[in-house]
C-alpha positions as YAML, in Angstrom:
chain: A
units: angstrom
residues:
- id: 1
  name: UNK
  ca: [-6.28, -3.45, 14.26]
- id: 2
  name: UNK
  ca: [-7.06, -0.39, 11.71]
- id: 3
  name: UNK
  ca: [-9.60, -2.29, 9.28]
- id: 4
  name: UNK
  ca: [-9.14, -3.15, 5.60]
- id: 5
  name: UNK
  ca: [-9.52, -1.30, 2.70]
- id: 6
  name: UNK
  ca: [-9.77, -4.36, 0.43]
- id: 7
  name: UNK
  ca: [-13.38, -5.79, 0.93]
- id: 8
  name: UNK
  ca: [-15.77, -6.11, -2.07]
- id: 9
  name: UNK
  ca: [-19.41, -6.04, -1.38]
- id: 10
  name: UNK
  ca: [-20.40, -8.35, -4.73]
- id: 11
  name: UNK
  ca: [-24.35, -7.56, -4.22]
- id: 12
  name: UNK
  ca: [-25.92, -4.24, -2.36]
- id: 13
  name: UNK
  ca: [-28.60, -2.35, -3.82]
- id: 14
  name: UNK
  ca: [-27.90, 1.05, -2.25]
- id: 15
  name: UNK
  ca: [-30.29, 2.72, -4.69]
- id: 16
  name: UNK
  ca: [-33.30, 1.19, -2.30]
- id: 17
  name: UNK
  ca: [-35.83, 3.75, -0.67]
- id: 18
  name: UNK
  ca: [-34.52, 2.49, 2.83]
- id: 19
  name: UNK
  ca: [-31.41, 4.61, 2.15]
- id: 20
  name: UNK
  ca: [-33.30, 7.49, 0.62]
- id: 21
  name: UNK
  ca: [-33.15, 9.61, 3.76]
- id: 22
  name: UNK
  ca: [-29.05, 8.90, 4.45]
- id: 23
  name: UNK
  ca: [-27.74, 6.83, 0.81]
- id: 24
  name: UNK
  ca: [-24.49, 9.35, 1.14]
- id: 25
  name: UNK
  ca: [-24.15, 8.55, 4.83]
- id: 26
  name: UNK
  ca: [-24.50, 4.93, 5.26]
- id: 27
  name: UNK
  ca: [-21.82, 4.35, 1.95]
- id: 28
  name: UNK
  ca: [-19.20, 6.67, 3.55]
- id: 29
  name: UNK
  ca: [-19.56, 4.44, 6.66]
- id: 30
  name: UNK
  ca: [-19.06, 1.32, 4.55]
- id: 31
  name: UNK
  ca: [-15.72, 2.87, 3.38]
- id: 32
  name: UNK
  ca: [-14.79, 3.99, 6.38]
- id: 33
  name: UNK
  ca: [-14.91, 0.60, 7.93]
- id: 34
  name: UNK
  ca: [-13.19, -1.28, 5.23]
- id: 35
  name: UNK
  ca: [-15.45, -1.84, 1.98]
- id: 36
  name: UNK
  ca: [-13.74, -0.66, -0.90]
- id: 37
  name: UNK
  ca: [-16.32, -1.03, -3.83]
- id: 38
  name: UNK
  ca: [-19.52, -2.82, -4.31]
- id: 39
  name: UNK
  ca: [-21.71, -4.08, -7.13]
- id: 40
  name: UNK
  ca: [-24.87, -2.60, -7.45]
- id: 41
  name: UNK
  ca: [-27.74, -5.18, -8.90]
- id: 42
  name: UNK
  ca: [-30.48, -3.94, -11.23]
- id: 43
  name: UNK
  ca: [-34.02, -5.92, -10.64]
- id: 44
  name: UNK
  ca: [-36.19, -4.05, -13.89]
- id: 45
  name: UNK
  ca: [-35.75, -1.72, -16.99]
- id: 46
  name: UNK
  ca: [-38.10, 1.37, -14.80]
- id: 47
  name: UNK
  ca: [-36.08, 1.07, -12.51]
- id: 48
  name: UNK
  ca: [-32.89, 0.97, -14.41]
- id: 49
  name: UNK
  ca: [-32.65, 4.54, -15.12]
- id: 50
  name: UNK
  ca: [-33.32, 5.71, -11.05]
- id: 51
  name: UNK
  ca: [-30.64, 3.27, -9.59]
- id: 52
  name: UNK
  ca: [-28.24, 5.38, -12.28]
- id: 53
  name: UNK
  ca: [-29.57, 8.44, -11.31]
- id: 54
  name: UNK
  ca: [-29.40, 8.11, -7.68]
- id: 55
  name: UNK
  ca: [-25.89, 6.50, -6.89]
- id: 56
  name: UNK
  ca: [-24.17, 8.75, -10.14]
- id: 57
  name: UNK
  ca: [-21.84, 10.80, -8.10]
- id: 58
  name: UNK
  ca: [-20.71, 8.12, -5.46]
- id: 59
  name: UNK
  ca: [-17.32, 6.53, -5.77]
- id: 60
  name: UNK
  ca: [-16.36, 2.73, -6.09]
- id: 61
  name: UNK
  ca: [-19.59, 1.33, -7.20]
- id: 62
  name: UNK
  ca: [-20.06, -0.67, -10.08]
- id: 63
  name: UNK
  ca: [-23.45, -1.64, -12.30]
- id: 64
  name: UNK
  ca: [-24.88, -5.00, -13.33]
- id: 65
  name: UNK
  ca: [-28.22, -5.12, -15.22]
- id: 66
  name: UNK
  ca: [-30.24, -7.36, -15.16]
- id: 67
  name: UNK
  ca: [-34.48, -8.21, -14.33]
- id: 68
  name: UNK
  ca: [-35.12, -10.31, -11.41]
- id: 69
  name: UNK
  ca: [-37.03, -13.12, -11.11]
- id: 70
  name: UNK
  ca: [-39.59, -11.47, -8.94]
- id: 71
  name: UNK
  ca: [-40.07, -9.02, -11.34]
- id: 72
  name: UNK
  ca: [-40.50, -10.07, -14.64]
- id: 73
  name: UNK
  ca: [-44.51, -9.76, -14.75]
- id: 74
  name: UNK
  ca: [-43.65, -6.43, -14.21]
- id: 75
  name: UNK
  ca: [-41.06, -6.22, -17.06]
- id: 76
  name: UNK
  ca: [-43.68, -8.30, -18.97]
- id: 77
  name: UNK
  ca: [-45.86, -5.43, -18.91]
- id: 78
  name: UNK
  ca: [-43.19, -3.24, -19.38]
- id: 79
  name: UNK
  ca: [-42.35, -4.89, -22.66]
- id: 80
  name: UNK
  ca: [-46.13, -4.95, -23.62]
- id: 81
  name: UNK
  ca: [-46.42, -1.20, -23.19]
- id: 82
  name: UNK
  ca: [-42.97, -0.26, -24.91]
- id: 83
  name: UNK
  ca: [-43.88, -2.45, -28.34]
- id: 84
  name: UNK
  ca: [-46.95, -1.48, -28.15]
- id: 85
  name: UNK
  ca: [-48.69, -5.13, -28.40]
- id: 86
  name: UNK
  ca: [-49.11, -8.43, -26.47]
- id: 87
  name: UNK
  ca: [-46.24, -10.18, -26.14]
- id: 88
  name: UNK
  ca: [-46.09, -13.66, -25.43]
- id: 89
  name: UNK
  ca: [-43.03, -14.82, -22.50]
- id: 90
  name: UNK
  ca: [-40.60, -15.37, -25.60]
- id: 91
  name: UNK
  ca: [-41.36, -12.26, -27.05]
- id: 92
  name: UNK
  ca: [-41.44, -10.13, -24.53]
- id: 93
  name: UNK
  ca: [-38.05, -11.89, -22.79]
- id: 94
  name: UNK
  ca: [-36.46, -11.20, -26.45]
- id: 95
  name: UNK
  ca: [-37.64, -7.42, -26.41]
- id: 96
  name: UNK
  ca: [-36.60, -6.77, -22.75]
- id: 97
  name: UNK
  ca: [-33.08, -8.25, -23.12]
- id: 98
  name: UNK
  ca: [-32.91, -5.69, -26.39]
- id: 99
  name: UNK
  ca: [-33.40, -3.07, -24.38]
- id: 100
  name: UNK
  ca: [-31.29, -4.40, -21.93]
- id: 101
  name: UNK
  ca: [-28.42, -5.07, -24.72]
- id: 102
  name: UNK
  ca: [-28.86, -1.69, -25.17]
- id: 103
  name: UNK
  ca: [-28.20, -0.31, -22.15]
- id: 104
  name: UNK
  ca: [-25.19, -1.58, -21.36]
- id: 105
  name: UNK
  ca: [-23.68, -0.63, -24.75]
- id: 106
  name: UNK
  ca: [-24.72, 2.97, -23.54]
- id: 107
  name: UNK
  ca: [-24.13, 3.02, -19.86]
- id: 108
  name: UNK
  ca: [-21.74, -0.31, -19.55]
- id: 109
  name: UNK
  ca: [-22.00, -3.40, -16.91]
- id: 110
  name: UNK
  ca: [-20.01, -5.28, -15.12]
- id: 111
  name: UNK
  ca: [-21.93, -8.27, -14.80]
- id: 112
  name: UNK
  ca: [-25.53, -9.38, -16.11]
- id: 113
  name: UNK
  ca: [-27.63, -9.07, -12.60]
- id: 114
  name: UNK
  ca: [-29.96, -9.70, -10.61]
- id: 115
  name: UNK
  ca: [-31.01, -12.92, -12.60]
- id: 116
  name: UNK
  ca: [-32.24, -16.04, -11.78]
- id: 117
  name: UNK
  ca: [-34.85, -18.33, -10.26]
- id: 118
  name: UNK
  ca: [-37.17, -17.95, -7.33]
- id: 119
  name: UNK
  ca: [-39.45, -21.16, -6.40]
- id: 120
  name: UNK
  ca: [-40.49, -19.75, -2.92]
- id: 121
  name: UNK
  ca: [-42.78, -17.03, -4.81]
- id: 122
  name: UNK
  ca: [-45.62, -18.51, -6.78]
- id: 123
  name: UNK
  ca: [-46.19, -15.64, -9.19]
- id: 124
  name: UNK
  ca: [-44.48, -15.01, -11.55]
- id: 125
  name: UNK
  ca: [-45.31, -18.52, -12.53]
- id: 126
  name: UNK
  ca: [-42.52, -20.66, -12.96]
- id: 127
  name: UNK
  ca: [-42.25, -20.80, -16.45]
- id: 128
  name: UNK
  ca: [-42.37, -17.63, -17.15]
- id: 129
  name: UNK
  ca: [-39.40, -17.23, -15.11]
- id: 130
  name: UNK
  ca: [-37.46, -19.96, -16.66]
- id: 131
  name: UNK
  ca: [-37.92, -17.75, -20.17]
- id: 132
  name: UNK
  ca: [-36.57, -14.82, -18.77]
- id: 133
  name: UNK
  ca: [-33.90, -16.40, -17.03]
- id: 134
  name: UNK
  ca: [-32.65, -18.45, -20.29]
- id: 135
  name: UNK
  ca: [-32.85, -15.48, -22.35]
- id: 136
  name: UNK
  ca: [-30.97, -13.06, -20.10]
- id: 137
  name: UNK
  ca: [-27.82, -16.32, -19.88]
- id: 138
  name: UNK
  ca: [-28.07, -15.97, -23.63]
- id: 139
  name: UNK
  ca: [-27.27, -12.33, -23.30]
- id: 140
  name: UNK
  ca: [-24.59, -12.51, -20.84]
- id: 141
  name: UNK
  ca: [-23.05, -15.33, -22.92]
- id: 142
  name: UNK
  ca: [-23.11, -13.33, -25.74]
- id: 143
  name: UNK
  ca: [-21.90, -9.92, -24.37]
- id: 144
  name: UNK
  ca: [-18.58, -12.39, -22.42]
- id: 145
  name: UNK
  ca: [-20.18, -10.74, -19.19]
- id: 146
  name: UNK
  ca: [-20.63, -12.54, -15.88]
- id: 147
  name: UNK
  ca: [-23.75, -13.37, -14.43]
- id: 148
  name: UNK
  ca: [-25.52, -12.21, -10.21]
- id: 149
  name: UNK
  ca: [-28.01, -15.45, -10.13]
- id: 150
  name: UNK
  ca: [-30.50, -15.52, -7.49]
- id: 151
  name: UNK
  ca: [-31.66, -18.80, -6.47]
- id: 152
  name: UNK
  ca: [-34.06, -19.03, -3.89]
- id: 153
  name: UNK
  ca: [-35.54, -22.80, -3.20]
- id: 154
  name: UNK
  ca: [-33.75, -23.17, -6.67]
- id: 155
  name: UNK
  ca: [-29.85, -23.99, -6.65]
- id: 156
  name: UNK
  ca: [-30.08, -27.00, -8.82]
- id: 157
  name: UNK
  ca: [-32.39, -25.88, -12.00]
- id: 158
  name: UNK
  ca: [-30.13, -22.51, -11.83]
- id: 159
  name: UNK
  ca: [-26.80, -25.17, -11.68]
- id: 160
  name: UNK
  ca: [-28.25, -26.75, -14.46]
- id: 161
  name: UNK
  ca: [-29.09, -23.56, -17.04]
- id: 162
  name: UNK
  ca: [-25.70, -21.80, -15.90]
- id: 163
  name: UNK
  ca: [-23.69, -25.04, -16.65]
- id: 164
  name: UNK
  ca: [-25.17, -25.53, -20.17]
- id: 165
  name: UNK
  ca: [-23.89, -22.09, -21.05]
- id: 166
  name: UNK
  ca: [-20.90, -21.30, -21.99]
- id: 167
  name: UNK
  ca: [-20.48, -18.31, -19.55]
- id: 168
  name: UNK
  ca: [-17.43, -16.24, -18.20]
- id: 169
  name: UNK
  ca: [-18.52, -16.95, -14.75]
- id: 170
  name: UNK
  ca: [-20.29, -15.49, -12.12]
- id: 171
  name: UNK
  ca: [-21.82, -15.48, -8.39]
- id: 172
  name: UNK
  ca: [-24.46, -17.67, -6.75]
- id: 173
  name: UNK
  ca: [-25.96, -14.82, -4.83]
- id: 174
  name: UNK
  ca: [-27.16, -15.59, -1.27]
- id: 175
  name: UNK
  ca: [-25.95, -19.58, -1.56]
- id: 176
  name: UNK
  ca: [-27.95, -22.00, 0.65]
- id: 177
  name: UNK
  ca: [-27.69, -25.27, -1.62]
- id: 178
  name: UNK
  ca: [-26.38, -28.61, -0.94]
- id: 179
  name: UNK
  ca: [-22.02, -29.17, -0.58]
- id: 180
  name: UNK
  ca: [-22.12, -31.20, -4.11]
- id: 181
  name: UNK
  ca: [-23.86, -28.20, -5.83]
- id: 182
  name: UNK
  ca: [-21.76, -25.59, -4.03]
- id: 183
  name: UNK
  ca: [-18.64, -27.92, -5.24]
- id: 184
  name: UNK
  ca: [-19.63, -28.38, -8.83]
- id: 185
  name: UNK
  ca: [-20.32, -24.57, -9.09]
- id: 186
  name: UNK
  ca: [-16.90, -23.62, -7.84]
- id: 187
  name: UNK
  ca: [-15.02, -26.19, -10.10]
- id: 188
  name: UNK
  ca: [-16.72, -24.26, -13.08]
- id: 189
  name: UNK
  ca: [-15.62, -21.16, -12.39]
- id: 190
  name: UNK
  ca: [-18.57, -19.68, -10.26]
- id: 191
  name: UNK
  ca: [-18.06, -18.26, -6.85]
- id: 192
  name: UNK
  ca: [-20.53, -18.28, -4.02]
- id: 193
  name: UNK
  ca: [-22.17, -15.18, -2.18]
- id: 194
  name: UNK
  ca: [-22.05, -15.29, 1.55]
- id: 195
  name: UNK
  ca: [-23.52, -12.73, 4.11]
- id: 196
  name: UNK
  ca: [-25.57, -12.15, 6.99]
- id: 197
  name: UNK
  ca: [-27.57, -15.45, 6.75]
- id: 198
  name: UNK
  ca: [-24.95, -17.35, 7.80]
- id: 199
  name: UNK
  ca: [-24.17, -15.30, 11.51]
- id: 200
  name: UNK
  ca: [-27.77, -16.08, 12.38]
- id: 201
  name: UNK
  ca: [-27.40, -18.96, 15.65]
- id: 202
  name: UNK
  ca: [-29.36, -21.33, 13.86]
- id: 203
  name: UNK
  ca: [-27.68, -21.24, 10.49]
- id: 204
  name: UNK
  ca: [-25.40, -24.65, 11.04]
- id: 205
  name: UNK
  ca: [-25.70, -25.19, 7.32]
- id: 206
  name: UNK
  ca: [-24.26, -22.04, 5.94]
- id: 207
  name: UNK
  ca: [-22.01, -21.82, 8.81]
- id: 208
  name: UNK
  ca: [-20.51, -25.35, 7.73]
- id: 209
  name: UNK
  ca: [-19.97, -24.84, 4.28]
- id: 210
  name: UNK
  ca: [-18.57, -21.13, 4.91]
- id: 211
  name: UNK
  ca: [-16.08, -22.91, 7.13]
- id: 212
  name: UNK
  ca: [-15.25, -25.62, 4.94]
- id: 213
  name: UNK
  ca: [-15.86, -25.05, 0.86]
- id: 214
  name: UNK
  ca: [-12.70, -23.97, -1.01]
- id: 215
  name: UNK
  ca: [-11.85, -20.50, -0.05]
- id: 216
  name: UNK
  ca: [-11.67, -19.63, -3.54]
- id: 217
  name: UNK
  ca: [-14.94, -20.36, -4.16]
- id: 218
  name: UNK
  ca: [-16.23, -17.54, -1.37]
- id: 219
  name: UNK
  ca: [-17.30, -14.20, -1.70]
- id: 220
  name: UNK
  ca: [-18.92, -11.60, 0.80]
- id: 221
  name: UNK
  ca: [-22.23, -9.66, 0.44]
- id: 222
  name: UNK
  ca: [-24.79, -7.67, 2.37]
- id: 223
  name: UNK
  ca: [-27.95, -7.79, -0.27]
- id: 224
  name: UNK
  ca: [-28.44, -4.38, 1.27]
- id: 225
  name: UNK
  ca: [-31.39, -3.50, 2.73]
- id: 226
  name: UNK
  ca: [-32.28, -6.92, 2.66]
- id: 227
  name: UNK
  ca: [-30.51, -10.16, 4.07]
- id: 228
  name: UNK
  ca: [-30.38, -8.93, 7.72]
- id: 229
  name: UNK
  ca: [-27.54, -10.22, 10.06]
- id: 230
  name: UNK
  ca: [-27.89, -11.35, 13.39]
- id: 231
  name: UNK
  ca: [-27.40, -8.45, 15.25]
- id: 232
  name: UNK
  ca: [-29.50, -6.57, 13.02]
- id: 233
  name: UNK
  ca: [-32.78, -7.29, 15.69]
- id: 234
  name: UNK
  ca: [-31.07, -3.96, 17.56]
- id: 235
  name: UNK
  ca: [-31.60, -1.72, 14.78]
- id: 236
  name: UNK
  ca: [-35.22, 0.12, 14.59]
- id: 237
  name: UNK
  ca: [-35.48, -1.03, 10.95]
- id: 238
  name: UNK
  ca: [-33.66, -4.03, 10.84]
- id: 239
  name: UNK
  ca: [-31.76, -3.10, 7.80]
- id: 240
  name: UNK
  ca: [-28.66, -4.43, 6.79]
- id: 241
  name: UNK
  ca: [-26.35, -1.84, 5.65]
- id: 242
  name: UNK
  ca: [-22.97, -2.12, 4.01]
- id: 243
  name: UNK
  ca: [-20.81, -1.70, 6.72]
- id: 244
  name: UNK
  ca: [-22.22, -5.16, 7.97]
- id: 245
  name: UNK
  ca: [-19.77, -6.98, 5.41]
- id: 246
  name: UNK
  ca: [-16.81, -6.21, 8.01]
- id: 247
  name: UNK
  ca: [-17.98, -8.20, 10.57]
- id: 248
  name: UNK
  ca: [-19.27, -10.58, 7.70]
- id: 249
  name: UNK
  ca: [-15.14, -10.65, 7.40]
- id: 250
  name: UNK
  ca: [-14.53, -11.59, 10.66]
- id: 251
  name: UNK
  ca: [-17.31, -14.33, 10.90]
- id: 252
  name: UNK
  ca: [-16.39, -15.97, 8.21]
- id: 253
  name: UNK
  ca: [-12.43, -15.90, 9.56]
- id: 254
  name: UNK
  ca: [-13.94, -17.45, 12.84]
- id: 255
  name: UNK
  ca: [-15.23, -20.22, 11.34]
- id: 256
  name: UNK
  ca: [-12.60, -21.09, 9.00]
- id: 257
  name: UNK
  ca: [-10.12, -20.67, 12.02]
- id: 258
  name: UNK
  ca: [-8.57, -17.86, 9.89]
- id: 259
  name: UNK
  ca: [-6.89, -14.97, 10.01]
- id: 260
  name: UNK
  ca: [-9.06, -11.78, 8.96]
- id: 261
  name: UNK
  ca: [-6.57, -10.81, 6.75]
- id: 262
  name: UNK
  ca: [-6.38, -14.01, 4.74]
- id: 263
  name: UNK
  ca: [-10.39, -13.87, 4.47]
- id: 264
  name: UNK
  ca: [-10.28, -10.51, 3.51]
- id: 265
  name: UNK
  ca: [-7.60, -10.85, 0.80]
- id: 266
  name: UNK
  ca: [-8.88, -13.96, -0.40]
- id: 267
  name: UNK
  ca: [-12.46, -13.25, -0.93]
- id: 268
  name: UNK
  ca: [-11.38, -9.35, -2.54]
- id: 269
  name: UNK
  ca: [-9.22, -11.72, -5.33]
- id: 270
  name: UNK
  ca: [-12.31, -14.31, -5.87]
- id: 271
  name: UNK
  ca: [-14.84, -11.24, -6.61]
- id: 272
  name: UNK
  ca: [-12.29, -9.39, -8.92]
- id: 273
  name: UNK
  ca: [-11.38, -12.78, -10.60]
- id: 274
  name: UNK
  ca: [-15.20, -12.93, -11.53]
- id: 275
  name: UNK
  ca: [-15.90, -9.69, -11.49]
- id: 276
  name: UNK
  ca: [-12.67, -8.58, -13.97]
- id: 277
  name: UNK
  ca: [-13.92, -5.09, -14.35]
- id: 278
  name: UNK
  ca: [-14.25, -4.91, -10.43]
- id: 279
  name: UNK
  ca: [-10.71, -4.25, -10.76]
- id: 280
  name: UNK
  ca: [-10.45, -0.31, -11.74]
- id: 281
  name: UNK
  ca: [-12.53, 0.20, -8.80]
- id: 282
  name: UNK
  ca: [-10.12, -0.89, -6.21]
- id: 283
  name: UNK
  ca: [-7.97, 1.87, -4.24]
- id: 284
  name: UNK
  ca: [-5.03, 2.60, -1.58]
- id: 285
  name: UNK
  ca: [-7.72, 5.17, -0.08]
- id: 286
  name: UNK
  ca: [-11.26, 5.36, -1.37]
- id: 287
  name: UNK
  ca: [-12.59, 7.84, 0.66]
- id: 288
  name: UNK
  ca: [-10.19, 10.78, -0.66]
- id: 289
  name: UNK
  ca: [-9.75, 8.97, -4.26]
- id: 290
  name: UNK
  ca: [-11.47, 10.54, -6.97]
- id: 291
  name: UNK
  ca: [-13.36, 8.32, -9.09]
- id: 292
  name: UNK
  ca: [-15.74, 8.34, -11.55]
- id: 293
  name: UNK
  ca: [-18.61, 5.80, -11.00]
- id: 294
  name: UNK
  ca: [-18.69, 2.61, -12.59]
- id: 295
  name: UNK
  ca: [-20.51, 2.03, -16.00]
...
C-alpha cells in the first residue's frame, strides 16, 4: 500500500541541533513517507528568531510561539536584560508575552506553543511556572489562537488553568493522564497528542487509552528529536525523526482494530479542526508543491 499524504505531525521541533548536520534530509523523508505538514513549537524568545531562520525555506511547516516551562528562568533573564531592570515573575511574564504579542503580529502563529507545566523538573520553581503559564493562556485567549500545553507529572493543574479560559482549543502534547482527564479535555474541545511513548512494550496505559478514547479526540506527534519510539534503541542516536509518525499511524490503527486509512484521515481532520490555520498547509503532493512556509 503506497502511504498517505495526509498525516499531520502536531509537535516536531526540526530546528533542534540533532538535525543540524541533515534538517533538509530527514524532512524530505518525512514527506516522502506520508507526513504532509507539521507544527513547529517555539520553547524561548533567543531562540525564536533561529528556529525562523533555520526551517525558512522548507515547505509545509507551520509556527507556534510560545516559552516552555523548562525555560522560563531563562526567559526570566531574558526579560531582565531586554528592560533593562529586575523584574519580578509578573513582570517579567507580562514583558515576555509583549514581545511575544509582538512577534506573531510580525511573523504570524498558528497556535500559542510550547506552554505549560512541568512538575518532574524542580527548577524553574513551580510558581514561577504557573505565572508564565497563566499569562501566556491570557495571550492565546486574547489573540483567538490555540494553545501546544506540555504537561509533564501535571495533567490536572494544566486541565484546570486551560478550562477556566475561554480558549479556541488546543493539544495536550505528549498525554499520559488519567481516562476522566483525557475525557473532560476532549469534551471541551482539546485534542490529545500521541506518539512514540505509547509503542514502547511496557506502555499498557497509553496503549489503552489510544485504543479506546474517542477518535476525535486523537492526534499524532513525534516531539522530534525527543520522545523516542520503540524501535528507536537501533538507531546510533536514538532520535526520533519525523518519519516515525507513519508507523505511529499504523500502531495506533492496531490497537484500535482500525484501518490505517481511517486513523490517518481521522487524526489529519482532529489536528486541522484545532489547528484551523493547519489547513493552507495541506497538499495533493507536497514534495513538488511550492509553498511558502508557514507564518
Amino acid at each position: 500500500m503506497p502511504p498517505p499524504i495526509s498525516l499531520i505531525d502536531t509537535h516536531l521541533h526540526l530546528d533542534a541541533a540533532e538535525f543540524d548536520t541533515d534538517r533538509a534530509a530527514v524532512w524530505e523523508g518525512a514527506l516522502r513517507a506520508g507526513v504532509a505538514a507539521a507544527v513547529i513549537p517555539a520553547v524561548e524568545p533567543r531562540q525564536w528568531p533561529s528556529q525562523r531562520a533555520r526551517l525558512a525555506h522548507f515547505p509545509a511547516l507551520a509556527h507556534a510561539w510560545g516559552i516552555h516551562p523548562c525555560f522560563v528562568d531563562h526567559a526570566h533573564a531574558w526579560a531582565e536584560a531586554e528592560a533593562g531592570r529586575p523584574l519580578d515573575d509578573t513582570a517579567a511574564a507580562a514583558f515576555a508575552c509583549a514581545a511575544l504579542e509582538a512577534w506573531i503580529t510580525e511573523h504570524g502563529a498558528v497556535a500559542i506553543g510550547e506552554i505549560g507545566l512541568d512538575r518532574f523538573v524542580t527548577t524553574p520553581a513551580w510558581s514561577r511556572q504557573v505565572v508564565w503559564f497563566e499569562a501566556q493562556l491570557a495571550l492565546a485567549e486574547r489573540l483567538h489562537l490555540p494553545v501546544l500545553c506540555h504537561a509533564r507529572r501535571a495533567v490536572e493543574a494544566v486541565r484546570i488553568r486551560v478550562r477556566k479560559a475561554n480558549l479556541s482549543g488546543g493539544i495536550i502534547h505528549a498525554f499520559n493522564g488519567s481516562r476522566a482527564q483525557a475525557e473532560d479535555l476532549i469534551t471541551h474541545g482539546f485534542c490529545l497528542g500521541f506518539g512514540g511513548a505509547m509503542t514502547h512494550p511496557r506502555a499498557n496505559h497509553l496503549q489503552r487509552l489510544a485504543g479506546t478514547l474517542p477518535l476525535e479526540g486523537i492526534v499524532l506527534e513525534t516531539d522530534a528529536p525527543d520522545i523516542p519510539p520503540a524501535w528507536a534503541d537501533s538507531r546510533p542516536t536514538r532520535r526520533t525523526e519525523p518519519a516515525d509518525l507513519v508507523r505511529y499511524a499504523a500502531f495506533l490503527a492496531e490497537q484500535r482494530g482500525a484501518d490505517f486509512d481511517a486513523i490517518a484521515s481521522a487524526t489529519t481532520e482532529n489536528a486541522l479542526r484545532v489547528i484551523p490555520q493547519l489547513q493552507r498547509l495541506i497538499t495533493t503532493n507536497p514534495l513538488t508543491a511550492t509553498l511558502e512556509p508557514a507564518r
